[in-house]
Structures are given as C-alpha cells and as structure tokens.
DSSP file (Angstrom, degrees, kcal/mol; ACC not computed):
  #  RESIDUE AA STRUCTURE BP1 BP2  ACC     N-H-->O    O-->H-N    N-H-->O    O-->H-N    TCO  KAPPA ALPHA  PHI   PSI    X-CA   Y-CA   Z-CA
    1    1 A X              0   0    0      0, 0.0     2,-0.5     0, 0.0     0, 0.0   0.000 360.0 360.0 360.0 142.2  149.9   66.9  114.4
    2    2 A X        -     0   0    0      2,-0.0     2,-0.7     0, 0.0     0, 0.0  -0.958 360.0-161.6-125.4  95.1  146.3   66.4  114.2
    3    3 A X        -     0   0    0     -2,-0.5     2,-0.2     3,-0.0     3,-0.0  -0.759  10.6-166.5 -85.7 116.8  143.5   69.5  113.7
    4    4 A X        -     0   0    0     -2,-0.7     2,-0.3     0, 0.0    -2,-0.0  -0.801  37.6-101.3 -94.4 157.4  140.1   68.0  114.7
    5    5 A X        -     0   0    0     -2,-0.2     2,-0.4     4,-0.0     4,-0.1  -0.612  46.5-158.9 -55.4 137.0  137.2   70.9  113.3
    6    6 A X        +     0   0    0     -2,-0.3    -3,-0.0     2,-0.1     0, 0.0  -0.882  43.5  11.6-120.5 167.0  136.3   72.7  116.2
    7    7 A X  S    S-     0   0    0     -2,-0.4     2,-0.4     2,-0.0    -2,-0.0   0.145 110.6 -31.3  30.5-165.2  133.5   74.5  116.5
    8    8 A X        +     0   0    0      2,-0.1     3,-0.4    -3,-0.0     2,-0.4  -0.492  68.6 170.1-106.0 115.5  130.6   74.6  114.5
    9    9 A X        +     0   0    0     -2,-0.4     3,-0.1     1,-0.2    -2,-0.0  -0.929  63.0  35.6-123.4 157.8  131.6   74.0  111.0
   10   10 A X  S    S+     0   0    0     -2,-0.4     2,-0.6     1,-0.2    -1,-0.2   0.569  83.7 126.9  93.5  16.2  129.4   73.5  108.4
   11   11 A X        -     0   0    0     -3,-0.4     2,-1.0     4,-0.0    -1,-0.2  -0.883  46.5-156.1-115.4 120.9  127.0   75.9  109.9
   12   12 A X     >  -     0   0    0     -2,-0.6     4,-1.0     1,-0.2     3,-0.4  -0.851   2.9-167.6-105.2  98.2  125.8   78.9  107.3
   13   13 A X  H  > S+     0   0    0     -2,-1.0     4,-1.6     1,-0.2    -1,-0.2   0.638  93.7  55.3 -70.3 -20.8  124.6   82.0  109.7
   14   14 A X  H  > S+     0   0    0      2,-0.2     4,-2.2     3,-0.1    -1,-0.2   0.807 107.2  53.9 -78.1 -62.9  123.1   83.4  106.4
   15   15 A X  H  4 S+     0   0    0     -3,-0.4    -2,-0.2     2,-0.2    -1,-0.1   0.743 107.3  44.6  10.9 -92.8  121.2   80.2  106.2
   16   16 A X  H >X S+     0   0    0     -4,-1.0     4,-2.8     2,-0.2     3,-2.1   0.887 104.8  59.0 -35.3 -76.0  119.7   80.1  109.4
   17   17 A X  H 3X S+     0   0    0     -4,-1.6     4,-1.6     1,-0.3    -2,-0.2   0.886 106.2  54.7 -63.0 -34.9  118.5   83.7  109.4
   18   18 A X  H 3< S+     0   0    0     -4,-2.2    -1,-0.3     2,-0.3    -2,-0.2   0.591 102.8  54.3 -44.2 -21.5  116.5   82.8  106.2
   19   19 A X  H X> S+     0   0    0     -3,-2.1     3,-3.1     2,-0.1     4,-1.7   0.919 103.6  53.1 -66.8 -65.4  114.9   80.2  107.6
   20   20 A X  H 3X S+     0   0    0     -4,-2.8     4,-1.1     1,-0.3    -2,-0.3   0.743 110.7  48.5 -57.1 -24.0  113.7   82.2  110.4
   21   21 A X  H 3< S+     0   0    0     -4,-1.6    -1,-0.3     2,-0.2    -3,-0.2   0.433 105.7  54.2 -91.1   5.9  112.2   84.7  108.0
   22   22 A X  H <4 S+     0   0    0     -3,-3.1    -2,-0.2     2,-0.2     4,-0.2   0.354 110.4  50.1-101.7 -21.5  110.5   82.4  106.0
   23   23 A X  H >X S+     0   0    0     -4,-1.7     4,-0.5     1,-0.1     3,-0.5   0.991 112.0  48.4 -49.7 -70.0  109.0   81.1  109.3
   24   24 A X  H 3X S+     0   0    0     -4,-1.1     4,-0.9     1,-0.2    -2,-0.2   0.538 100.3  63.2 -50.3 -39.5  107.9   84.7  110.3
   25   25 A X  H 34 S+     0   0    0      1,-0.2    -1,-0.2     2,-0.2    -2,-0.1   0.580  94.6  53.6-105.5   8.0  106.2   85.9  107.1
   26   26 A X  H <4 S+     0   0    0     -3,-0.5    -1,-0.2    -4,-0.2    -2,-0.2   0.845 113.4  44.1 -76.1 -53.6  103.2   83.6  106.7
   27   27 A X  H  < S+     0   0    0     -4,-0.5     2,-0.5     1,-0.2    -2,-0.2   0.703 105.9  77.9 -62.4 -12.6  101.9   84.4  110.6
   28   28 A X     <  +     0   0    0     -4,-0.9     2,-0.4     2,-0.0    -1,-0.2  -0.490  62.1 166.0-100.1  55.8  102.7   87.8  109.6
   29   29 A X        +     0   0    0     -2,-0.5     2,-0.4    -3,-0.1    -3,-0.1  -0.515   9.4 173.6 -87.9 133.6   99.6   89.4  107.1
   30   30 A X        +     0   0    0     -2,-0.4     2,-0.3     2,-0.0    -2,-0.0  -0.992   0.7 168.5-136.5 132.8  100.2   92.9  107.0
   31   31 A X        -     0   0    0     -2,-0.4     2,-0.3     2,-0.0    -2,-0.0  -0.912  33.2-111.4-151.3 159.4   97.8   95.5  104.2
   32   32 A X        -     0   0    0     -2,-0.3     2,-0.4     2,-0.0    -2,-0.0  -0.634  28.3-157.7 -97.0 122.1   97.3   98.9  103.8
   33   33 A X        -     0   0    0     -2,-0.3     2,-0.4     2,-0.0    -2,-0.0  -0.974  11.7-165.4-147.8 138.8   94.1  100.7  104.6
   34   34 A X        -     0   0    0     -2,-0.4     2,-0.9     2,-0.0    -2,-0.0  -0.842  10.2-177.9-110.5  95.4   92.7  103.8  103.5
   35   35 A X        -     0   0    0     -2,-0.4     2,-1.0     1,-0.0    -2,-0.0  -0.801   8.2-164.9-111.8 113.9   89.5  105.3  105.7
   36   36 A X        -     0   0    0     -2,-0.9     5,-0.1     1,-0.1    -2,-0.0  -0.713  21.6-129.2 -95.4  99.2   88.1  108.5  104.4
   37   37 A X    >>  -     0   0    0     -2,-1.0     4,-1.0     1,-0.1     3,-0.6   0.024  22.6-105.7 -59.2 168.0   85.8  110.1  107.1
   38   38 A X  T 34 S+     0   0    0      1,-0.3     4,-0.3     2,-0.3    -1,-0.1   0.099 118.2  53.4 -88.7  17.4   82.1  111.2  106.3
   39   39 A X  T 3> S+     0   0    0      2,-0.1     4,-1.1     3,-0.1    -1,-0.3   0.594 101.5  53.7-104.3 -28.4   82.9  114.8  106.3
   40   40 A X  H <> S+     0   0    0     -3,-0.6     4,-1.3     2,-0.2    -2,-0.3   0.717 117.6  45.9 -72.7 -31.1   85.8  114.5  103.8
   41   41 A X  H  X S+     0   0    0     -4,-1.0     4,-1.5     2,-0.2    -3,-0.2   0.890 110.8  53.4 -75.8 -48.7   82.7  112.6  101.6
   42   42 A X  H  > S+     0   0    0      1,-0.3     4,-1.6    -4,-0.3    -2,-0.2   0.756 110.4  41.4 -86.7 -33.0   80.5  115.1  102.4
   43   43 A X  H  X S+     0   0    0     -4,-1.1     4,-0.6     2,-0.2    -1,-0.3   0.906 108.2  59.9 -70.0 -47.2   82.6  117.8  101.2
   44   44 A X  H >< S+     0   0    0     -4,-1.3     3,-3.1     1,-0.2    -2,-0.2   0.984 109.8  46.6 -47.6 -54.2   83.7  115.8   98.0
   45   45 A X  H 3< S+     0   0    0     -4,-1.5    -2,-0.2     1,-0.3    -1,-0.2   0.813 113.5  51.7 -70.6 -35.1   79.8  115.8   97.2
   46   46 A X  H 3< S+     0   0    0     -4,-1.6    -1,-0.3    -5,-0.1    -2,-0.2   0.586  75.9 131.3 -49.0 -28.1   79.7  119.7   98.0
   47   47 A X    X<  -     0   0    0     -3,-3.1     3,-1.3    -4,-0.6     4,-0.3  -0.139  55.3-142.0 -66.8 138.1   82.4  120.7   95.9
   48   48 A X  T 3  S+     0   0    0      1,-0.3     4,-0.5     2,-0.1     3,-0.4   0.732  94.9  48.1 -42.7 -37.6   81.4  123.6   93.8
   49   49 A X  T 3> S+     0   0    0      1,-0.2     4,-2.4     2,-0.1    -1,-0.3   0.254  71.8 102.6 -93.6  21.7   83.0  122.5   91.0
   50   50 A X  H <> S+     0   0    0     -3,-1.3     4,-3.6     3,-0.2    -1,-0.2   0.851  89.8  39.7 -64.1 -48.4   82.0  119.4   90.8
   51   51 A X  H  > S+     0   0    0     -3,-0.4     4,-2.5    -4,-0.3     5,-0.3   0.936 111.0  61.1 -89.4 -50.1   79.3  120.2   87.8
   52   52 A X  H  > S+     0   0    0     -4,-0.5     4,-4.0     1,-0.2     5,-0.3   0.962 108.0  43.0 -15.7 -74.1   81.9  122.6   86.2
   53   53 A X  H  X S+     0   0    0     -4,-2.4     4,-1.5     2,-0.2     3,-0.3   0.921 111.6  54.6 -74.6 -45.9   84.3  119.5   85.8
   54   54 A X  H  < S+     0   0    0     -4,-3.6    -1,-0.2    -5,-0.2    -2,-0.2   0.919 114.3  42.4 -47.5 -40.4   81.4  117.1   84.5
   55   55 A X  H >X S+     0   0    0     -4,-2.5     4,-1.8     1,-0.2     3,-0.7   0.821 112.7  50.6 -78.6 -12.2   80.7  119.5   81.9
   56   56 A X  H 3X S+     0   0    0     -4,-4.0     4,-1.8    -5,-0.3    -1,-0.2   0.899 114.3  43.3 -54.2 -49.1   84.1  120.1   81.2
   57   57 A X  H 3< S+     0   0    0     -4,-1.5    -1,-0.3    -5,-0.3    -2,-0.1  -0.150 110.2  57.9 -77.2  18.3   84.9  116.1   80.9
   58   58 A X  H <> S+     0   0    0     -3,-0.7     4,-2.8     3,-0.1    -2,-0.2   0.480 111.3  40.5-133.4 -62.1   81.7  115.6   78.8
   59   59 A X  H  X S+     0   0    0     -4,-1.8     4,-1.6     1,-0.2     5,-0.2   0.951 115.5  50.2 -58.7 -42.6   82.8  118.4   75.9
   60   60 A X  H  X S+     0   0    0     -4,-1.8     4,-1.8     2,-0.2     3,-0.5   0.840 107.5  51.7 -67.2 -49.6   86.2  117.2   76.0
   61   61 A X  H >> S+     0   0    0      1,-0.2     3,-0.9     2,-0.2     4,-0.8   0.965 113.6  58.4 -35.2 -77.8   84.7  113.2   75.6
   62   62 A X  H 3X S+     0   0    0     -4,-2.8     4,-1.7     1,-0.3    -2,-0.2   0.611 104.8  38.2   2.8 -69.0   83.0  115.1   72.6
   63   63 A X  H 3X S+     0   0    0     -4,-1.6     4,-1.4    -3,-0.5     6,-1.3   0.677 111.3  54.8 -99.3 -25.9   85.5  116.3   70.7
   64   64 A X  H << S+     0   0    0     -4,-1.8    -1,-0.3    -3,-0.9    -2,-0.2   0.766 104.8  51.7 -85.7   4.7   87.9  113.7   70.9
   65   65 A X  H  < S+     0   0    0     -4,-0.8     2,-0.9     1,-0.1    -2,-0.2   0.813 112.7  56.1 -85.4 -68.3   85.7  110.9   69.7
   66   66 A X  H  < S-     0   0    0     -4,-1.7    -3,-0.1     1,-0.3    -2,-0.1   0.280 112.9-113.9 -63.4   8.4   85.0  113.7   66.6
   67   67 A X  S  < S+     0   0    0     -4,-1.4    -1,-0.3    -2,-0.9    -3,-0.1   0.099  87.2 115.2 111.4 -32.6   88.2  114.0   65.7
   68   68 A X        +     0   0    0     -6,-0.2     2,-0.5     2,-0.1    -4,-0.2   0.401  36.6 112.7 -47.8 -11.8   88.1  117.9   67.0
   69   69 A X        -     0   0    0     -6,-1.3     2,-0.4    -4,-0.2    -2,-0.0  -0.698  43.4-171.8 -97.8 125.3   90.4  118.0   69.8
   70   70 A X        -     0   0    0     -2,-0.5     2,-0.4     2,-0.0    -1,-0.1  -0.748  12.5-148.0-107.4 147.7   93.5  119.9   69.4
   71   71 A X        -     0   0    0     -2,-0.4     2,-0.7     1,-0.0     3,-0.0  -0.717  17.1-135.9 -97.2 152.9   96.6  120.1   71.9
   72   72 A X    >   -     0   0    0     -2,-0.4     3,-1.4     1,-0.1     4,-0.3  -0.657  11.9-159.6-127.3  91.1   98.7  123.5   72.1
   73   73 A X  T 3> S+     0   0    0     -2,-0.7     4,-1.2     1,-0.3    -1,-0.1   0.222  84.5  50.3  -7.4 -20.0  102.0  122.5   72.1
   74   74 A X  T 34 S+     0   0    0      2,-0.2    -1,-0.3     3,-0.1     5,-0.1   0.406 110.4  49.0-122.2  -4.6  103.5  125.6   73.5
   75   75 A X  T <> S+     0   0    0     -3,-1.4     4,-1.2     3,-0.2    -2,-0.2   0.418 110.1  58.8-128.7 -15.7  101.0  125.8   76.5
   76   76 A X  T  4 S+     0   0    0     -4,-0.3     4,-0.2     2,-0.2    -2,-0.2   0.880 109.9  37.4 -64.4 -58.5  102.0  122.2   77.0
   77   77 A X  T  X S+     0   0    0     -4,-1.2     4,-0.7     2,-0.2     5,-0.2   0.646 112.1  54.8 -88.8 -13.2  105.4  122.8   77.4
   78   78 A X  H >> S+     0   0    0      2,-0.2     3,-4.2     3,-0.2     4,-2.3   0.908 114.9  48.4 -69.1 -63.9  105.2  126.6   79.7
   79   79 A X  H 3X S+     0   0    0     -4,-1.2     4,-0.7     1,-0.3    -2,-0.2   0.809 113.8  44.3 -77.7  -5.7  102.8  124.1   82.2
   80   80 A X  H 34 S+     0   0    0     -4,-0.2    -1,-0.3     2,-0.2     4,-0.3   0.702 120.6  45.4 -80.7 -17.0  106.0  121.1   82.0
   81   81 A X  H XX S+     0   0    0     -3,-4.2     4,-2.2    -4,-0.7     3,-0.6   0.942 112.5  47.8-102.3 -43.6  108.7  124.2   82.6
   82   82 A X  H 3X S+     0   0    0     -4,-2.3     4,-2.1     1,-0.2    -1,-0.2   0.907 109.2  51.3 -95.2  -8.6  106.9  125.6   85.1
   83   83 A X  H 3< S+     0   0    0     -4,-0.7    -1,-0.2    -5,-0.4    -2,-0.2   0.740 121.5  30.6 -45.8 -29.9  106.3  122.3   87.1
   84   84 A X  H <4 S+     0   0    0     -3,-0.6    -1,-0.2    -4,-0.3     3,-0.2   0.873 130.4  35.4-108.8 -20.7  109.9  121.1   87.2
   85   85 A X  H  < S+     0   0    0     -4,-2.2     2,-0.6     1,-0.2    -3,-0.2   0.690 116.1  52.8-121.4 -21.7  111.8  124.6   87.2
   86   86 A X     <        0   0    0     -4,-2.1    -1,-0.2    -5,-0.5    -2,-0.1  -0.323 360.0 360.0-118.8  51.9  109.0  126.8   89.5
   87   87 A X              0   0    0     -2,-0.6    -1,-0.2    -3,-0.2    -4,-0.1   0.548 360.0 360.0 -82.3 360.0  108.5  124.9   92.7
C-alpha cells in the first residue's frame, strides 16, 4: 500500500503569518504625541511657586557644589514608609 502526502505538507502556518507581519509593519509608522494646550502653559508660567522652587534649587545647587549639603536619614526613610505603606 502506497500513502501519497496529501494535503499541504511542507507548509509552516507560523511561517506564513510572519511573513505577513513583516509585510505590515513598514507601511505601518505609528508615534506618540503629546499636545499641551495654551492654558495648561499659561498656568505653568502662573504658578505661584514657580520663584519659591528657583530659589529653592539655586541654594540647594549651592551647597552641594560646597560640600555643605547634608541628607537626614531618618526623614528619608518616614517619606519612603509613608509612600509604599500610606497610600
């Protein structure tokens, strides 16, 4: 008795569909965009604290180049505990 192959042998359905999705993803350019309206601008530029936080970020510059700036360990870890444990 004699088996001929029937049906499609040698054919890798796996294959295939990878070809077809290597087709697909050149014609396909797809990026992420971010448009921040002119009242969300105008409000950034508003913000009250705005000069607060330059001079804040100016002493702080300060004092680490001179060597001054200390961390406090204990105020470090209360603002880590209460971020993961006080949600």
């Amino acid at each position: 008795m004699k088996i001929n192959n029937i049906g499609p042998s040698g054919v890798n359905p796996y294959k295939n569909h990878m070809k077809q999705q290597q087709v697909q993803t050149p014609n396909q350019a797809k990026s992420d965009q971010v448009e921040i309206s002119s009242k969300a601008k105008e409000m950034q530029e508003r913000s009250q604290f705005a000069e607060a936080r330059q001079e804040k970020i100016a002493k702080l510059k300060v004092s680490v180049e001179n060597g001054t700036y200390k961390v406090d360990p204990k105020a470090v870890a209360s603002k880590m505990i209460d971020f993961y444990f006080n949600k």
